[in-house]
NUBADREN-679498 format. One record per residue: x, y, z of N, C-alpha, C, CB in turn. Coordinates in steps of 0.001 Angstrom, whole numbers. Glycine has a CB too. Layout:
residues N
{midren {X,Y,Z},{X,Y,Z},{X,Y,Z},{X,Y,Z}},
...
end
This chain:
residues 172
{midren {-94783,-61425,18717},{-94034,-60179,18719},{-92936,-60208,17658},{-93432,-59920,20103}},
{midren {-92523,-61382,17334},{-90901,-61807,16264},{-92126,-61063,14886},{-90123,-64517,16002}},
{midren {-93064,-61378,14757},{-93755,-61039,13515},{-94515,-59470,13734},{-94916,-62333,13172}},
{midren {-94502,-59138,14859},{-94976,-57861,14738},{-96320,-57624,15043},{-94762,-57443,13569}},
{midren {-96765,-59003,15647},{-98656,-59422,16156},{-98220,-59024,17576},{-99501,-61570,16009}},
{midren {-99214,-57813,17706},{-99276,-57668,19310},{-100353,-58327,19936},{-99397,-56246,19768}},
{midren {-100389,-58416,21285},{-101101,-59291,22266},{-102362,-58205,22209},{-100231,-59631,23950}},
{midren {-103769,-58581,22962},{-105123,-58165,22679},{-104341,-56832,24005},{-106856,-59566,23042}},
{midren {-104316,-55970,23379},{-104536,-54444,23968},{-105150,-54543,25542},{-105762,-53515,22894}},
{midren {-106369,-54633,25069},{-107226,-54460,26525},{-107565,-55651,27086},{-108598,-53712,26419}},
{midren {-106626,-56327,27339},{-106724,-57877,28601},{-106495,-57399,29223},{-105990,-59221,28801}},
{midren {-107331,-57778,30536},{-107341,-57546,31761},{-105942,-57423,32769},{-108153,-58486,32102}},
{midren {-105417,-58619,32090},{-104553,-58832,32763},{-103026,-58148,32476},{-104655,-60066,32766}},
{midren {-103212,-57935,31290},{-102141,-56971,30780},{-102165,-55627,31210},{-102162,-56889,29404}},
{midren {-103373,-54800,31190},{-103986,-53909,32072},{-103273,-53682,33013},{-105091,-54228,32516}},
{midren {-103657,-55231,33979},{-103118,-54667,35868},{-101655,-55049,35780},{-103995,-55778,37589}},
{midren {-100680,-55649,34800},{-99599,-55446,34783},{-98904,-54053,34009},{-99282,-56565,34397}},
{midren {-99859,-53137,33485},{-99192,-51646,33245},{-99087,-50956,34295},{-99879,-50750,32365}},
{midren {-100456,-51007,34906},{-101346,-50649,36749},{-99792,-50164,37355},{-102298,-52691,38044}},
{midren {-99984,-51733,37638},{-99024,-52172,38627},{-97657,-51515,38234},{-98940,-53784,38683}},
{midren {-96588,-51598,37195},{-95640,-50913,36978},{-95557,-49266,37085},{-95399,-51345,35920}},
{midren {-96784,-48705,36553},{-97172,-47392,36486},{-97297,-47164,38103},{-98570,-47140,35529}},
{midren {-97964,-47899,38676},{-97936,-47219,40511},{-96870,-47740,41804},{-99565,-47669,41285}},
{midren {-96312,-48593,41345},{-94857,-49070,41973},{-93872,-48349,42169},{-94246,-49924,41338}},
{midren {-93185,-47705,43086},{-92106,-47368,43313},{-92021,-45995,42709},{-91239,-48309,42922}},
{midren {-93124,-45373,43281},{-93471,-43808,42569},{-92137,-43069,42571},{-94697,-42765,43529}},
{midren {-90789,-43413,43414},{-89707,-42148,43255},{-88708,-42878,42401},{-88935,-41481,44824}},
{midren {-88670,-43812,41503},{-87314,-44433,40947},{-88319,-43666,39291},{-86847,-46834,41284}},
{midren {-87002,-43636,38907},{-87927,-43374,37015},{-88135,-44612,36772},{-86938,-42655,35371}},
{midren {-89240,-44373,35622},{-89803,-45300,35008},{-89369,-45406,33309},{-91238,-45056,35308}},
{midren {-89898,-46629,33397},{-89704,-46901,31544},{-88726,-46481,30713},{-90708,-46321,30737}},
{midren {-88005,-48080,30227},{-86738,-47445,29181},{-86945,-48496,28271},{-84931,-47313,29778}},
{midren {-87317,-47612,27383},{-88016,-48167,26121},{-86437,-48518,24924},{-89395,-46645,25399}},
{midren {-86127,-49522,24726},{-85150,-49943,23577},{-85862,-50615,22526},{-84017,-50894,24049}},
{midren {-85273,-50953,21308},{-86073,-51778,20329},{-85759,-52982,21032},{-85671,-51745,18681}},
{midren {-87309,-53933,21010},{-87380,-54912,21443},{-87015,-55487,22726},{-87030,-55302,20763}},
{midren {-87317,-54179,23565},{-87129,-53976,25182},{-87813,-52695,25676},{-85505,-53856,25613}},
{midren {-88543,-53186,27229},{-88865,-52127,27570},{-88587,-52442,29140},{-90230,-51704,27027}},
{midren {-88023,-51689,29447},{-87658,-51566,31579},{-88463,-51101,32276},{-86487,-50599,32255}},
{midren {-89046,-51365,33224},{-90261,-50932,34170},{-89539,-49751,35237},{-90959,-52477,35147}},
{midren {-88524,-50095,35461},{-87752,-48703,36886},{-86468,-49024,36199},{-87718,-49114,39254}},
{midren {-85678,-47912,36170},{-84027,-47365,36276},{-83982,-46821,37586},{-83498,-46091,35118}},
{midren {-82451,-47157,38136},{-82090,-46408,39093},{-80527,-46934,38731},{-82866,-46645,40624}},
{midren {-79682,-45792,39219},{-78227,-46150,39612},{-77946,-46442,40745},{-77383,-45301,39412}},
{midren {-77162,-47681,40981},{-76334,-47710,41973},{-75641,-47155,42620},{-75907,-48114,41907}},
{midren {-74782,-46899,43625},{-73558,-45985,43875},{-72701,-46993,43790},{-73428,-45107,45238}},
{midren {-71694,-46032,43594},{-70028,-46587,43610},{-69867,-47465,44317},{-68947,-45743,44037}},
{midren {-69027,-48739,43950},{-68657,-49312,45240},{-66837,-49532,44691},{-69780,-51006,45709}},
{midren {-66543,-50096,45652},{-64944,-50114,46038},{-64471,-50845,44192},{-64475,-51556,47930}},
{midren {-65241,-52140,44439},{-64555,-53160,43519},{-65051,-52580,41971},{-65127,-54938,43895}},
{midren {-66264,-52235,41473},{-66725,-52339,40166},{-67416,-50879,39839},{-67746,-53627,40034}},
{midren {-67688,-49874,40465},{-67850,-48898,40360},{-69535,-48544,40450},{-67104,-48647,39327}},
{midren {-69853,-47240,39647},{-71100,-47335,39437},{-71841,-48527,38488},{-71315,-46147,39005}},
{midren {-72929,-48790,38955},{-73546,-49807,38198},{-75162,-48708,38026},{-73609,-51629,39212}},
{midren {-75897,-49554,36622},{-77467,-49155,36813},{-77974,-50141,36868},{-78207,-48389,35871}},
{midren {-79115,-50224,37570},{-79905,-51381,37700},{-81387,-51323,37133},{-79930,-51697,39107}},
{midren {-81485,-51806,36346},{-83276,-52073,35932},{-83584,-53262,36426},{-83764,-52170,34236}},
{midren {-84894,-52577,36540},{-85898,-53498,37227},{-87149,-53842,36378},{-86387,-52838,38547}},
{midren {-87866,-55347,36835},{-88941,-55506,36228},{-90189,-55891,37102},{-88659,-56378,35285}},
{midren {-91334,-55412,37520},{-92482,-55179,38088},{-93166,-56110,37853},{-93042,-54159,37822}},
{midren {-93336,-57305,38702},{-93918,-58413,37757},{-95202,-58779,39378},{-92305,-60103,37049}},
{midren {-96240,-59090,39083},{-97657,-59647,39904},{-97133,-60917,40671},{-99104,-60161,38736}},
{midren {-96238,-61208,40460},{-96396,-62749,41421},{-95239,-63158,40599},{-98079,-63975,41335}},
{midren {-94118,-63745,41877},{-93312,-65131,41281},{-93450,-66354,40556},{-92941,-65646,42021}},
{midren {-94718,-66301,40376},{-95263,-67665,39661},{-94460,-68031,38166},{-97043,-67433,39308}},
{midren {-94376,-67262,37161},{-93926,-67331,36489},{-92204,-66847,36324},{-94798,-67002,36001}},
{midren {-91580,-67351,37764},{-90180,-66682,37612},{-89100,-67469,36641},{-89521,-66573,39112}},
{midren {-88975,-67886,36519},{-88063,-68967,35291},{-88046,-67770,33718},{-89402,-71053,34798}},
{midren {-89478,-67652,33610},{-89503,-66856,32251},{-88963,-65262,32562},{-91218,-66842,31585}},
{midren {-89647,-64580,33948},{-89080,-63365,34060},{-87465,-63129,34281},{-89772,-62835,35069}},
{midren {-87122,-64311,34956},{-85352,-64280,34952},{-84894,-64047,33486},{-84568,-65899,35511}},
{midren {-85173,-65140,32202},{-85386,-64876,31225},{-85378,-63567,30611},{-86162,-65353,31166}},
{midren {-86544,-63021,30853},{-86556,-61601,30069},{-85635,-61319,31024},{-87980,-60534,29870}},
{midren {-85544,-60736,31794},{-84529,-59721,32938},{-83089,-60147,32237},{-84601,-60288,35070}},
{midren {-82566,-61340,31828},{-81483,-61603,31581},{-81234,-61057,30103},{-81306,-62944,31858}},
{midren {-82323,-61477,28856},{-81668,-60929,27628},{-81737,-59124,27757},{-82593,-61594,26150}},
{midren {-82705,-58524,28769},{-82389,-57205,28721},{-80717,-56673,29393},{-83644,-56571,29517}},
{midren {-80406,-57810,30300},{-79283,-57748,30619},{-77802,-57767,29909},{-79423,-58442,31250}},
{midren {-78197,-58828,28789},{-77464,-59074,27976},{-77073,-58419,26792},{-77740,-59888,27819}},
{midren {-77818,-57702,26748},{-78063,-56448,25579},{-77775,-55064,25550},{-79280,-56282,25338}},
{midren {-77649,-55024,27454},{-77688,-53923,27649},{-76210,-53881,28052},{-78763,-53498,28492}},
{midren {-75137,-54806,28565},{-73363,-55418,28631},{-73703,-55404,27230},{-72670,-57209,29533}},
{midren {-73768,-55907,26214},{-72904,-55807,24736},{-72792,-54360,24089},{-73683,-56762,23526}},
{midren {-74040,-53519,25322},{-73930,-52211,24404},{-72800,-51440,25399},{-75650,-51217,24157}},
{midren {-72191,-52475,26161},{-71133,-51665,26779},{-71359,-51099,27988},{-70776,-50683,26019}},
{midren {-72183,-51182,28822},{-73110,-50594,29926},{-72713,-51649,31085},{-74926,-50571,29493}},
{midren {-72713,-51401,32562},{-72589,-51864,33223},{-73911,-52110,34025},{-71682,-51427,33539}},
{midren {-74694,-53229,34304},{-75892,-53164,34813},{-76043,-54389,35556},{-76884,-52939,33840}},
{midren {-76989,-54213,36287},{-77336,-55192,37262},{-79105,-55246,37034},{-76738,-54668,38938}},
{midren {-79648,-56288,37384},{-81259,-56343,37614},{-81868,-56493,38977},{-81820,-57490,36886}},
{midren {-83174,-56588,38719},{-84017,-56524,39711},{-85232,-57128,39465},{-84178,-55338,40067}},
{midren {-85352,-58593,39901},{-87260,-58460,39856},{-88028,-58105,41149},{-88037,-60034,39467}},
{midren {-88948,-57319,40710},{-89872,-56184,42094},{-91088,-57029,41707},{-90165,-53895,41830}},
{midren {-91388,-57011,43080},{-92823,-57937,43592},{-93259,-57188,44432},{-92725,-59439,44290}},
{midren {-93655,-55610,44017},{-94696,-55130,45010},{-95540,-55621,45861},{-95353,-54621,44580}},
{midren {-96183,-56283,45017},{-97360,-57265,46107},{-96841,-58248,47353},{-98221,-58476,45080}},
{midren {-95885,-58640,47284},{-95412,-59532,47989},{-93916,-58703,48535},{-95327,-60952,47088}},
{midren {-94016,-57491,48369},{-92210,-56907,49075},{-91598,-57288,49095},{-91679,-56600,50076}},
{midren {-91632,-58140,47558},{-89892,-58596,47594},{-89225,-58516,46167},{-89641,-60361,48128}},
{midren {-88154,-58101,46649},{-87078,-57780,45152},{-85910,-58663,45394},{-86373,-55949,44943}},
{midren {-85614,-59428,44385},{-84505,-60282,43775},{-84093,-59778,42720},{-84801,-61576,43468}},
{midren {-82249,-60031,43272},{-81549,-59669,42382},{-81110,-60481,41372},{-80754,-59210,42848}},
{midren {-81005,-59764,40175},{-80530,-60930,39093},{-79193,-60653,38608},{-81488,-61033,37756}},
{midren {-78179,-61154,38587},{-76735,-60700,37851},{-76851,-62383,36692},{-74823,-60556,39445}},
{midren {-76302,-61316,35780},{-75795,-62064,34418},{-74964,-63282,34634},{-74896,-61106,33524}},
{midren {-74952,-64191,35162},{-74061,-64629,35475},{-73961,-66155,34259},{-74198,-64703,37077}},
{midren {-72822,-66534,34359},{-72909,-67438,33060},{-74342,-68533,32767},{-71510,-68429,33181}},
{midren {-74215,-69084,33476},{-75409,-70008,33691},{-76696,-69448,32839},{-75779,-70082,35359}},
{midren {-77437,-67869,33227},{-78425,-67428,33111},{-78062,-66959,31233},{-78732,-66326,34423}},
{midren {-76428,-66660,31595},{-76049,-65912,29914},{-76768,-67342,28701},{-73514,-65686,29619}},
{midren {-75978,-68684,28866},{-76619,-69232,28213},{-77672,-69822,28375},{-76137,-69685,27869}},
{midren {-78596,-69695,28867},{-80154,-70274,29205},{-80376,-69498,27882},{-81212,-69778,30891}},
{midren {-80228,-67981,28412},{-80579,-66417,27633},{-80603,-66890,26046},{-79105,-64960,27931}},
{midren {-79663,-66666,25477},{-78632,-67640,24310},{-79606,-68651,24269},{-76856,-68333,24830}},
{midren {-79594,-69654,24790},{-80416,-71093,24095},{-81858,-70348,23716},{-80722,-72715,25471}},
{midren {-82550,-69852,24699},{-83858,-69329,24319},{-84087,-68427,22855},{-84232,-68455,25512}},
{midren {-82582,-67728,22175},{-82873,-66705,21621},{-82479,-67794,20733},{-82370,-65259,21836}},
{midren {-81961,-68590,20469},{-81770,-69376,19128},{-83313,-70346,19174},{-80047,-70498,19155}},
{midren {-83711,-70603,20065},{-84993,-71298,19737},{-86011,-70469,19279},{-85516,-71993,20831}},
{midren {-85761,-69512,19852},{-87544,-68325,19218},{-86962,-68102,17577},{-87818,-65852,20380}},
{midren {-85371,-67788,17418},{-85114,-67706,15963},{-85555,-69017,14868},{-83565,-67487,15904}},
{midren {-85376,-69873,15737},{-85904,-71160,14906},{-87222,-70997,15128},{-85404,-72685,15352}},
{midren {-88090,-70403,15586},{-89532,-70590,15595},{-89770,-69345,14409},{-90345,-70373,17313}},
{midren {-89279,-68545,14695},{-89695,-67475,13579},{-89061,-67753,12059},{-89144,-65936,14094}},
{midren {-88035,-68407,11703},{-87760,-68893,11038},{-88831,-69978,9473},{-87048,-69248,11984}},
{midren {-89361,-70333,10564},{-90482,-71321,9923},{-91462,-70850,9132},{-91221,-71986,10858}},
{midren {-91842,-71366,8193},{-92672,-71196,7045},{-94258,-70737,7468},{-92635,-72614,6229}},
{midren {-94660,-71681,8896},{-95838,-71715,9571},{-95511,-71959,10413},{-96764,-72311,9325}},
{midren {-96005,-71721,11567},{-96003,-71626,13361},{-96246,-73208,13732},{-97545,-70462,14169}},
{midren {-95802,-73886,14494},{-96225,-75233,14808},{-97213,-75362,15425},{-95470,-75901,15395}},
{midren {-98547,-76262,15149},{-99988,-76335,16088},{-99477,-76231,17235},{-100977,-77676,16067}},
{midren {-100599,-75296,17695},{-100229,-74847,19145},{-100233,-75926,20282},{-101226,-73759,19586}},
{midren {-99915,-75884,21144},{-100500,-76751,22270},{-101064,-75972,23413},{-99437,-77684,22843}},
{midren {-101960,-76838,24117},{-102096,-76184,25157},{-101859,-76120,26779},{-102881,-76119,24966}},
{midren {-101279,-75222,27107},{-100578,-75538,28655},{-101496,-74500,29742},{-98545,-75006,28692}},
{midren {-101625,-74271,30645},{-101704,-74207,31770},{-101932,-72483,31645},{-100490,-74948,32548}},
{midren {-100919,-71642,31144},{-100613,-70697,30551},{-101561,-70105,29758},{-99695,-70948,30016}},
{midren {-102230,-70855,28703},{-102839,-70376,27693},{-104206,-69588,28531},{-103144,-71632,26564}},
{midren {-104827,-70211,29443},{-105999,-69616,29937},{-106160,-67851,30363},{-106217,-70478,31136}},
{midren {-104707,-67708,30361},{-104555,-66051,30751},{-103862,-65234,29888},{-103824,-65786,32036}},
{midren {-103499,-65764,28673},{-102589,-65299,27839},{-103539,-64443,27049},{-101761,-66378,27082}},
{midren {-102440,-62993,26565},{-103871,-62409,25802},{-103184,-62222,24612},{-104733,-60881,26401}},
{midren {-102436,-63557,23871},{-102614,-64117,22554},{-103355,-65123,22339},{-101612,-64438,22060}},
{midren {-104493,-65440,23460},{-105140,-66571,23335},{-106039,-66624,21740},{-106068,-66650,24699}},
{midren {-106474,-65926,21377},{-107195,-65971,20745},{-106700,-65884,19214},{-107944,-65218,21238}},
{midren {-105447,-65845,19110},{-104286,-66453,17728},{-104293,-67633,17857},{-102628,-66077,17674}},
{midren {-104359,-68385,18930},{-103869,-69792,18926},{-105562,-70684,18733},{-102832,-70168,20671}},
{midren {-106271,-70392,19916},{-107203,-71078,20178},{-108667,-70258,19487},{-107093,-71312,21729}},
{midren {-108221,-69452,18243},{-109472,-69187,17492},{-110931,-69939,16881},{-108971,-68824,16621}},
{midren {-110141,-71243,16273},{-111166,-72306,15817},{-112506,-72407,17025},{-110247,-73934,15675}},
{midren {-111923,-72323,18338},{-112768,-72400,19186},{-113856,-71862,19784},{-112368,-72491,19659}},
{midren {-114960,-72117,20617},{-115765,-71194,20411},{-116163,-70736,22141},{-116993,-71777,19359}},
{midren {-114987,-70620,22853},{-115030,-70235,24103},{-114659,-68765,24661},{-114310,-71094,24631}},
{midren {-115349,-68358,25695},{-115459,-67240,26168},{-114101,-66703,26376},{-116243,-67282,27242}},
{midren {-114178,-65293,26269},{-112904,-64914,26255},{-112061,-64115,27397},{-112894,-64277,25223}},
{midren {-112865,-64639,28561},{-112067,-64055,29272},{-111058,-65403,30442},{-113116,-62867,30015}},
{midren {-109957,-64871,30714},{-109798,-65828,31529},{-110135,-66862,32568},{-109439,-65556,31714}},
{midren {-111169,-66167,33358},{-111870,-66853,34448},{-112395,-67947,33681},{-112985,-66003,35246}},
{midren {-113298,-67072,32633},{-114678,-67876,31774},{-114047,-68992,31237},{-115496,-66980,30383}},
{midren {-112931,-69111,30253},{-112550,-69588,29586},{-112056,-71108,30693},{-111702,-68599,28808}},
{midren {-111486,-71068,31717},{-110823,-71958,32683},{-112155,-72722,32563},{-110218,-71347,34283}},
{midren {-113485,-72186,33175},{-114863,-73035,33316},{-115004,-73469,32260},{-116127,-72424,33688}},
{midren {-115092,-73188,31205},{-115729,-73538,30327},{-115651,-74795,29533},{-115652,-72723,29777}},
{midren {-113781,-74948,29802},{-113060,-75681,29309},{-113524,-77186,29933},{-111701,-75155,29522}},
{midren {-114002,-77017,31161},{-114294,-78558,32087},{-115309,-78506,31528},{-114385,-78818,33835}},
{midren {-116524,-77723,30995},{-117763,-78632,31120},{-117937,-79247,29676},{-119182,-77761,31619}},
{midren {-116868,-78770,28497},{-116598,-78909,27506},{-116360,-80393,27107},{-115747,-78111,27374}},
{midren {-115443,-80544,28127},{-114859,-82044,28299},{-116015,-82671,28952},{-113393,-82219,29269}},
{midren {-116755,-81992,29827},{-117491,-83035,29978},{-118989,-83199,28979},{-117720,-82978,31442}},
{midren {-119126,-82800,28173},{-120401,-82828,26864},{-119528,-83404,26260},{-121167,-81418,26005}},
{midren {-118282,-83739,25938},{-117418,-84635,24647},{-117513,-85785,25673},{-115475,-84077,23989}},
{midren {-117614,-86224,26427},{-117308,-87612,27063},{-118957,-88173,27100},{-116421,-87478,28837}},
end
């Protein structure tokens, strides 16, 4: 995305994460599109005694599995959205599982936020991308096929998970 390469359009899985945001929480608005941000639900807070109105965006995510990275995003949208002077709070929404956690900016998360954005700058920075590796991740990712092109495996996630064992097992 730092270069302007979008992820494969029609993955599946990217798909049921539009799905899913698009049919979640049919009465809050949807989508707030910034450069190099996009929010799944807005809603305002009400007033309270100590800090006033707040807005809260939210992000619509399939499963906690990957929460470390969604705190992540939730936080630099957080962070971006306080420097532009805005008072906000987050939300990650887990339709599937009915549950919403709250996220506040709080220092800790500010510099995680910060360390991450100086490392992707040092990655984009670079002349050439460093050989990829492969994690755990890659099997559902739908930049798979930037990284793991040389290869000559099926392209869908399920397929690709199988394919990978019997692979290893014809090299052994």
């Amino acid at each position: 995305m730092g270069h302007n390469i979008e992820p494969f359009r029609d993955h599946e899985l990217l798909a049921l994460g539009r799905l899913l945001a698009e049919t979640a929480y049919p009465r809050e608005r949807k989508e707030l599109a910034l450069p190099g941000m996009k929010v799944d639900v807005l809603r305002r807070q009400p007033a309270d005694a100590e800090e006033g109105e707040a807005l809260v965006i939210g992000e619509v995510k399939r499963s906690p599995r990957a929460q470390h990275a969604q705190r992540l995003q939730l936080g630099y949208y957080l962070l971006r959205l306080r420097e532009a002077g805005l008072h906000v709070r987050g939300e990650l929404r887990y339709p599937e599982q009915r549950h919403v956690e709250q996220v506040e900016l709080t220092p800790e998360l500010e510099a995680e936020v910060r360390q991450a954005i100086q490392q992707v700058e040092a990655l984009l920075a670079l002349p050439q991308p460093p050989p990829p590796v492969r994690i755990p991740a890659c099997a559902a990712c739908a930049y798979y096929e930037f990284c793991w092109v040389a290869e000559a495996e099926p392209t869908t996630p399920v397929a690709r998970g199988r394919s990978r064992s019997r692979k290893v097992e014809r090299e052994t």
